[in-house]
Steps between C-alpha positions, in 0.01 A plus 500: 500500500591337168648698259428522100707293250583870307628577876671126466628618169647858568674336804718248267507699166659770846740210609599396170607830355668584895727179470551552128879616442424766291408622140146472382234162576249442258100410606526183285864378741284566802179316408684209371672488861202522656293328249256810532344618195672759304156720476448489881903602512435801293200629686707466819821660307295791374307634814856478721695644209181792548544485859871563459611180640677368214656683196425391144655516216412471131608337159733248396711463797225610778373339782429612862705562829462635832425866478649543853750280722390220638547660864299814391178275426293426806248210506274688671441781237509206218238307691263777519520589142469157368223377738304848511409462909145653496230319720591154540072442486245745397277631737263709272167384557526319808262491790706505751760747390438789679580304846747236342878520652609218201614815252710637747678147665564398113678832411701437864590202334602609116707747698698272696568281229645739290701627733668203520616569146577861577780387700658313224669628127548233168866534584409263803282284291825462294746458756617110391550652187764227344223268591243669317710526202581148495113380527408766249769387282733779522781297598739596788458879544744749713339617852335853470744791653219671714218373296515868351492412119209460332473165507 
């Protein structure tokens, strides 16, 4: 299965703001570090700010952060939103539907996948965090107590 680059792109815009310090990131700071456009970062901002993955806030000194802690936000519920997980082909129309097992075997399969990322949080995506911060250009950062801020 090969996942979506707005899947690609909610996964680091996810990372970045879970190994950021603290305070507020801007869309602009996280498409420059990822030399994604800023119009493809918005899109992605807006529909997990709707989703309630991320908090935004207005005016002069806005930006965006985490609207939860980082060990509060599973990969598996971020996966299905961004990706969408309906029929990975569409069997409308075919001849041999009514007798076909494919439908079935392929949803066996989306399932398992994503239940690999059920088992996992953004807190463990973020675990190296000093790392992170240092190729993200943070600088050194202080280890997370409990990964139970919101970053």
């Amino acid at each position: 299965m090969k996942l979506t680059k707005y899947t690609d792109y909610a996964m680091r815009l996810m990372i970045y703001l879970g190994s950021r310090p603290s305070g507020l990131s801007s869309i602009r700071e996280i498409s420059d570090t990822f030399s994604v456009s800023q119009n493809h970062m918005m899109k992605v901002v807006q529909d997990l700010a709707n989703a309630e993955f991320l908090e935004s806030v207005r005016g002069r000194n806005g930006g965006i952060r985490l609207a939860r802690p980082t060990n509060e936000i599973n990969l598996g519920a971020l996966l299905r939103h961004t990706e969408g997980l309906t029929d990975l082909i569409d069997c409308h129309g075919c001849r041999i539907a009514p007798a076909c097992a494919l439908p079935s075997v392929l949803s066996e399969a989306t399932a398992a996948f994503v239940a690999v990322f059920d088992k996992y949080t953004l807190a463990d995506l973020v675990g190296k965090r000093s790392a992170l911060g240092e190729l993200l250009g943070f600088g050194s950062l202080p280890a997370l107590k409990g990964s139970g801020g919101r970053t």
